[in-house]
N, CA, C and O of each residue as an XYZ file, in Angstrom:
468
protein
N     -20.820     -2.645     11.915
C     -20.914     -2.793     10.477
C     -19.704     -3.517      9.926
O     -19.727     -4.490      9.173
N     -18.714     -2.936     10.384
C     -17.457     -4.374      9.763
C     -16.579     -3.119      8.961
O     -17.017     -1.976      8.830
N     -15.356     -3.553      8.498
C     -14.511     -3.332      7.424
C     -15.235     -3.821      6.240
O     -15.837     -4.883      6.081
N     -15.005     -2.546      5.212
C     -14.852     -2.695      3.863
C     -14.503     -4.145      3.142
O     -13.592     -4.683      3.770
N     -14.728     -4.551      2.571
C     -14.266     -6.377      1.589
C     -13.121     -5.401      0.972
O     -13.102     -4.292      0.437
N     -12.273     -6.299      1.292
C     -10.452     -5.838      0.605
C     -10.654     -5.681     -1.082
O     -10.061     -4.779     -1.674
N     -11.402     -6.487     -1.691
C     -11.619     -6.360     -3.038
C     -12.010     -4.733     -3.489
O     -11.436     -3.931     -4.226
N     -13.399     -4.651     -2.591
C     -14.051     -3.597     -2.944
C     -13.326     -2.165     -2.784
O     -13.337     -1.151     -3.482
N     -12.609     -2.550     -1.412
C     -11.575     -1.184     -1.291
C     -10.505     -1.110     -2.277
O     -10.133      0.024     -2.581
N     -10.045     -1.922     -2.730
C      -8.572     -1.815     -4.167
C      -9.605     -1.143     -4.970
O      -9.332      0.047     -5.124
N     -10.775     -1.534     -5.571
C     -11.548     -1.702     -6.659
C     -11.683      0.394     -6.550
O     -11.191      1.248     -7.287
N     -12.348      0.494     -5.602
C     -12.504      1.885     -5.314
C     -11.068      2.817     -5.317
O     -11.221      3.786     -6.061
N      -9.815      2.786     -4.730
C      -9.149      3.449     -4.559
C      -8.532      3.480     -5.832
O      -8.143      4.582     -6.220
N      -8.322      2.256     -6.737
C      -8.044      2.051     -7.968
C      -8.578      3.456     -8.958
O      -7.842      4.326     -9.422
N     -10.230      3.337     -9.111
C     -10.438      4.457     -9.938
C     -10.327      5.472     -9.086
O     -10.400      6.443     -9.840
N     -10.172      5.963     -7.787
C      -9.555      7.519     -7.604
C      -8.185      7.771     -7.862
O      -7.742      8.919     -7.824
N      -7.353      6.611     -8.170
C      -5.987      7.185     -8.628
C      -6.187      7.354     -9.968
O      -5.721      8.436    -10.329
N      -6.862      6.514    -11.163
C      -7.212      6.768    -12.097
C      -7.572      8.527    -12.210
O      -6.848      9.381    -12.723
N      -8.877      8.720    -11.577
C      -9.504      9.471    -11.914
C      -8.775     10.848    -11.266
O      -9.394     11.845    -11.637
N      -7.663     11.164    -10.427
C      -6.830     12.233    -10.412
C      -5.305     12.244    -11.369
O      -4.289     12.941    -11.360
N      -5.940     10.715    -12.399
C      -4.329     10.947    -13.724
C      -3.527     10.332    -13.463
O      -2.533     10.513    -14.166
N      -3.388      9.187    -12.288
C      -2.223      9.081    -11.895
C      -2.113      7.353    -12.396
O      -3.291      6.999    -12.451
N      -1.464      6.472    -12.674
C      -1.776      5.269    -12.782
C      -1.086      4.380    -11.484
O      -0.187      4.530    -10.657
N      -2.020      3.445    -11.829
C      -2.085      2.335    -10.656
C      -2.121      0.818    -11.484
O      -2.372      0.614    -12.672
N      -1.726     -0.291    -10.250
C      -1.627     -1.761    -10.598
C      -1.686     -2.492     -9.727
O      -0.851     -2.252     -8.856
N      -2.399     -3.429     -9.516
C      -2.439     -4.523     -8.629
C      -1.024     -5.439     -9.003
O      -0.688     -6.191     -9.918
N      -0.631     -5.108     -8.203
C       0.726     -6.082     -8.365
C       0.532     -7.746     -8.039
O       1.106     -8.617     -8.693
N      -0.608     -8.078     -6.632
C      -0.491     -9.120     -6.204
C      -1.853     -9.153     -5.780
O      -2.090     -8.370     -4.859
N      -2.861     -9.867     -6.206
C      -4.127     -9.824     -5.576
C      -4.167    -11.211     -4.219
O      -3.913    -12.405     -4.056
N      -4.638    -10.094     -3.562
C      -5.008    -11.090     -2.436
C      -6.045    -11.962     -2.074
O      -6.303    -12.671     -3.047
N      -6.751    -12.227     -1.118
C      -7.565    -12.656     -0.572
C      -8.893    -11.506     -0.654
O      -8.869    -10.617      0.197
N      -9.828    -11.508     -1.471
C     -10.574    -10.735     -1.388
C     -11.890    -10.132     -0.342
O     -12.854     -9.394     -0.546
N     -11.515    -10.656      0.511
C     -12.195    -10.550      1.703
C     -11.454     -9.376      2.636
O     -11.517     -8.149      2.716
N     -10.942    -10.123      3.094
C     -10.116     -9.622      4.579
C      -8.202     -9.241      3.793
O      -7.363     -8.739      4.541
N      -7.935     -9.489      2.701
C      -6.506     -9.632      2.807
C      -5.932     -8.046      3.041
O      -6.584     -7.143      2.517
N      -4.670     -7.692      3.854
C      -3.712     -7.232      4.006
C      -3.685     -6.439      2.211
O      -3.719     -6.949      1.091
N      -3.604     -4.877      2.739
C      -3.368     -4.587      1.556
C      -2.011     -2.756      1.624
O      -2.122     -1.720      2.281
N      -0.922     -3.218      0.599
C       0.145     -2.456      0.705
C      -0.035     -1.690     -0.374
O      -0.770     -1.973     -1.320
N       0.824     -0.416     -0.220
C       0.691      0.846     -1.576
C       2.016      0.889     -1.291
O       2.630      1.050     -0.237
N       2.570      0.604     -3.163
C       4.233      1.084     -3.360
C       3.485      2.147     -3.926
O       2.327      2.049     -4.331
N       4.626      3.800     -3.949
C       4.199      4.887     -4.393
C       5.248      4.886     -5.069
O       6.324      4.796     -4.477
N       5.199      4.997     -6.608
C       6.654      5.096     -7.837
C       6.420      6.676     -7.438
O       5.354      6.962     -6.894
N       7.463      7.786     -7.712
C       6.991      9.232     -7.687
C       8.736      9.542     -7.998
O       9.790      8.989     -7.685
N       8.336     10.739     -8.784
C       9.792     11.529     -8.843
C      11.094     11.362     -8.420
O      12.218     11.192     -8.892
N      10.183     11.545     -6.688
C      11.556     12.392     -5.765
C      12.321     10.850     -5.211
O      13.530     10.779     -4.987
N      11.374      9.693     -5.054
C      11.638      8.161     -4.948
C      10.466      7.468     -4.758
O       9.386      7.831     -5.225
N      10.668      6.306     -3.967
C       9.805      5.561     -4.110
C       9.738      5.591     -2.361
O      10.724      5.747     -1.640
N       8.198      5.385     -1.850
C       7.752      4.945     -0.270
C       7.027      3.502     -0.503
O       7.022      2.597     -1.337
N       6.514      3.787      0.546
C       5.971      2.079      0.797
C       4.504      2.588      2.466
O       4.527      3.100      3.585
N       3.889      2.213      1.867
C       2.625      2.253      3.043
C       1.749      0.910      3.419
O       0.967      0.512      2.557
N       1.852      0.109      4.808
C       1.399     -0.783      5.406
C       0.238     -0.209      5.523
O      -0.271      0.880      5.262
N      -0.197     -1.685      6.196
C      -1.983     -2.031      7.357
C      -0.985     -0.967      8.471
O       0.237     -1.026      8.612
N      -1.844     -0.129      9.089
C      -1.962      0.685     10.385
C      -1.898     -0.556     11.682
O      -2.793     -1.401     11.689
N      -0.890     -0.599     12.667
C      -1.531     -1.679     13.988
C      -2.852     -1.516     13.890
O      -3.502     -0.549     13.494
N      -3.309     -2.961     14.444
C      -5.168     -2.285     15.196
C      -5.183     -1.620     16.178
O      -6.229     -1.095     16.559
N      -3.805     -1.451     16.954
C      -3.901      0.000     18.377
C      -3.795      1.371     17.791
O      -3.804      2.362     18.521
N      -3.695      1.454     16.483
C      -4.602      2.794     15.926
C      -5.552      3.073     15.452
O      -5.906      4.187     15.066
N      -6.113      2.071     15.414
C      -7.967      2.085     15.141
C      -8.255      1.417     13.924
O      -9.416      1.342     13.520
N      -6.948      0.742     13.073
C      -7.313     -0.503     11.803
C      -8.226     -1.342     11.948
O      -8.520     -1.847     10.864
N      -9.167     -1.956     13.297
C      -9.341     -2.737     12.761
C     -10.875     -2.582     12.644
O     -11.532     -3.623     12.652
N     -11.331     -1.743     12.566
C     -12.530     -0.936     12.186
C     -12.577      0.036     10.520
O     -13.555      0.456      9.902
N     -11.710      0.090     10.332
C     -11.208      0.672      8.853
C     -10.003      0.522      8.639
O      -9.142      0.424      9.513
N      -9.813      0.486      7.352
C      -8.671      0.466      6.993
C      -7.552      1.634      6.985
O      -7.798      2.411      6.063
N      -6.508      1.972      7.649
C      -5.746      2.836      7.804
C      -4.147      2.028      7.414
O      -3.814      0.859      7.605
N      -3.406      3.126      6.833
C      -2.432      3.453      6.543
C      -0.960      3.754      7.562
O      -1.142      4.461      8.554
N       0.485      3.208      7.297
C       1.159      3.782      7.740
C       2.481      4.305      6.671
O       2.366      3.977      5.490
N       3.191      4.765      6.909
C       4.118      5.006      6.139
C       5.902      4.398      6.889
O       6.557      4.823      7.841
N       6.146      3.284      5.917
C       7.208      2.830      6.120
C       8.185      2.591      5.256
O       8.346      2.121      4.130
N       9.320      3.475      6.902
C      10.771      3.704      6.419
C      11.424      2.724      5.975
O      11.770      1.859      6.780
N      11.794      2.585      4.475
C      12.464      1.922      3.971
C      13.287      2.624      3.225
O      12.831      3.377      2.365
N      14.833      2.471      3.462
C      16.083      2.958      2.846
C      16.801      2.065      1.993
O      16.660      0.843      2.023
N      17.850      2.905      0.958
C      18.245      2.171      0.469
C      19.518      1.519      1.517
O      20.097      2.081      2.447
N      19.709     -0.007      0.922
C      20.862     -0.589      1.694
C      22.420     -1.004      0.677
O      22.839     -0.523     -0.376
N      22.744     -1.664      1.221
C      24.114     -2.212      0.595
C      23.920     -2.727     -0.956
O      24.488     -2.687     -2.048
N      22.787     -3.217     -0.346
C      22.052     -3.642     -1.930
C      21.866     -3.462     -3.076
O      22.154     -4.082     -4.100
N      21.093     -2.091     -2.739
C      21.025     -1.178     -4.024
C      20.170     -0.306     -3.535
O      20.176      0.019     -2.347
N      19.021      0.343     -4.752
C      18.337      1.547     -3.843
C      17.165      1.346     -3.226
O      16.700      0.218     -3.060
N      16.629      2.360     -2.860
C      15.142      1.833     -2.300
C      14.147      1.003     -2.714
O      13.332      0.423     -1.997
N      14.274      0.959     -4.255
C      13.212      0.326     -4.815
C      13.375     -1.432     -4.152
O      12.502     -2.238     -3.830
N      14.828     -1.530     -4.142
C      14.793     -2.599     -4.055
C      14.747     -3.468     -2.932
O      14.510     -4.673     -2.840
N      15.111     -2.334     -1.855
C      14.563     -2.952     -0.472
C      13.115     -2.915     -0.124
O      12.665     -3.774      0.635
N      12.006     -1.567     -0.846
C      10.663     -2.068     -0.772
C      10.247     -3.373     -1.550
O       9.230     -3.809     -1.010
N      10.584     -4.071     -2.476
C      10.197     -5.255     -3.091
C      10.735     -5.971     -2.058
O       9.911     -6.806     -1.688
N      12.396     -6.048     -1.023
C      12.092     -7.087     -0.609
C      11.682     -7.309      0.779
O      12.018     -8.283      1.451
N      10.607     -5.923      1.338
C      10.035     -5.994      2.333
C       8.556     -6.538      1.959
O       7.738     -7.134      2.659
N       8.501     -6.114      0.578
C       7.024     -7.193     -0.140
C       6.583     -8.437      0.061
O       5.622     -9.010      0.574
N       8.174     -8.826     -0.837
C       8.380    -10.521     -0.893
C       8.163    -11.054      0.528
O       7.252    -11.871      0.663
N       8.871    -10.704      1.597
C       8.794    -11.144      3.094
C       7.269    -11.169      3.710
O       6.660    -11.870      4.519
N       6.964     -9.938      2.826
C       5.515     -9.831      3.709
C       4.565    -10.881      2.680
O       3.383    -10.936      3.018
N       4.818    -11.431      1.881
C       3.841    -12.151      1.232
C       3.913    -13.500      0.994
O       3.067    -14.205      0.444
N       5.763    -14.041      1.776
C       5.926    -15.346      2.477
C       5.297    -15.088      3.365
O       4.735    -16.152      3.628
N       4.919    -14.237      4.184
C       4.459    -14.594      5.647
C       2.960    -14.859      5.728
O       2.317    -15.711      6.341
N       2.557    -13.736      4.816
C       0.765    -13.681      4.697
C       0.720    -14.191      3.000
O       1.236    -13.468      2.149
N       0.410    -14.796      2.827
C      -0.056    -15.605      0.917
C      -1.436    -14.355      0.661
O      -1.516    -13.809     -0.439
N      -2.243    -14.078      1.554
C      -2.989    -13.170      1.216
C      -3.156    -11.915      1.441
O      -4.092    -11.309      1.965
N      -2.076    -11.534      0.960
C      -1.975     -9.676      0.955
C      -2.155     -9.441     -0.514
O      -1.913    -10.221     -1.434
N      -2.746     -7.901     -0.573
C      -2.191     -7.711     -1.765
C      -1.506     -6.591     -1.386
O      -1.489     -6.008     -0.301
N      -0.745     -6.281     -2.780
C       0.036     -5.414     -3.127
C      -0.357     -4.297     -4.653
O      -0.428     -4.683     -5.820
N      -0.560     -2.840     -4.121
C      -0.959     -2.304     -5.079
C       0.228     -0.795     -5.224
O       0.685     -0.011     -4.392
N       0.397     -0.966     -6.928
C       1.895      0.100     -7.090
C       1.240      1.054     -8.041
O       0.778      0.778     -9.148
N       1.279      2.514     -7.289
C       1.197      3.952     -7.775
C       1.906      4.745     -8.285
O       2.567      5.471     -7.543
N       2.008      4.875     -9.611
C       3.370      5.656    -10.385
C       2.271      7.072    -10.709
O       1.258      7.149    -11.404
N       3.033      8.152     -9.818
C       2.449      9.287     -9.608
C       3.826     10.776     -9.810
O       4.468     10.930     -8.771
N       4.081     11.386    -10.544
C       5.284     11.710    -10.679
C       5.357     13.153     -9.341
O       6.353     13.738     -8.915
N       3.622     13.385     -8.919
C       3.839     14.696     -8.042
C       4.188     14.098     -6.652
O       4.716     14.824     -5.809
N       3.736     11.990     -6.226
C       4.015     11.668     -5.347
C       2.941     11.726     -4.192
O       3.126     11.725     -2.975
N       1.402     11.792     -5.139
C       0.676     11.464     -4.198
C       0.274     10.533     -3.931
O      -0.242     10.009     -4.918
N       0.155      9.609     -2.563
C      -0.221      8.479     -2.873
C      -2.014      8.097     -2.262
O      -2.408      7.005     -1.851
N      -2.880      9.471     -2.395
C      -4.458      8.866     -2.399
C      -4.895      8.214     -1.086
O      -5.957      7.616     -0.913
N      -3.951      8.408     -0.209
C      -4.541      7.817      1.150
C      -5.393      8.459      2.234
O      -6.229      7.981      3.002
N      -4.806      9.998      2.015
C      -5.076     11.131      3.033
C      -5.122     10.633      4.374
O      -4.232     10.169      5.087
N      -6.913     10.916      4.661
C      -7.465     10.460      5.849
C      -6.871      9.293      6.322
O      -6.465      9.315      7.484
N      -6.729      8.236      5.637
C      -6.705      6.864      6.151
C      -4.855      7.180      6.295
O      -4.416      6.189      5.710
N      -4.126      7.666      6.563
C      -3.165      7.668      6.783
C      -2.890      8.090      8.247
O      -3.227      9.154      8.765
N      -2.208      7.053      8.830
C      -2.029      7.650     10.184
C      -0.399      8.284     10.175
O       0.278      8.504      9.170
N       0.040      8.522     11.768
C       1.064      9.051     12.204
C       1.983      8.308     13.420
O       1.739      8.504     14.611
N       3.037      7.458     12.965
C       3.524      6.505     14.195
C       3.879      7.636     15.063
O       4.330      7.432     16.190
């Protein structure tokens, strides 16, 4: 049967963050087909960042989740090293998107589709 159309999956996960209160934004629309799609989580305690899953965890049959460590650096704080693990990832791929969850309890709606490196 294939993966989900990248459109249709933002489009959907969009109103379940809606619809548990929480707001959401397409920061960067991608390629609506196939594109690469990232979750910044704004929340309280800080901010995370969740990739595409490798396909040696079963991505490339659904879409799955990872959660990546990003710290703050010399720079400044986290926020600002997840934007510039964004920017990098969206010189590399033009068609990702990027979608940002300001949730203050810090959920970021992935559950299932979240794996475990």
């Amino acid at each position: 049967m294939g993966r989900l159309r990248a459109e249709i999956w933002v489009g959907a996960y969009l109103r379940r963050v809606f619809a548990a209160g929480a707001a959401a934004y397409v920061v960067r629309r991608g390629d609506g087909d196939a594109g690469a799609i990232f979750i910044h989580l704004v929340a309280a305690e800080g901010e995370r960042l969740f990739v595409p899953a490798p396909i040696w965890q079963g991505a490339a049959e659904e879409r799955l989740w990872s959660e990546r460590a990003v710290a703050a650096g010399a720079d400044g704080p986290a926020a600002k090293a997840i934007e510039a693990v964004l920017a990098a990832e969206a010189r590399r791929d033009p068609d990702i998107w990027i979608i940002e969850i300001e949730d203050r309890a810090g959920r970021h709606f992935l559950d299932e589709a979240l794996t475990s490196e």
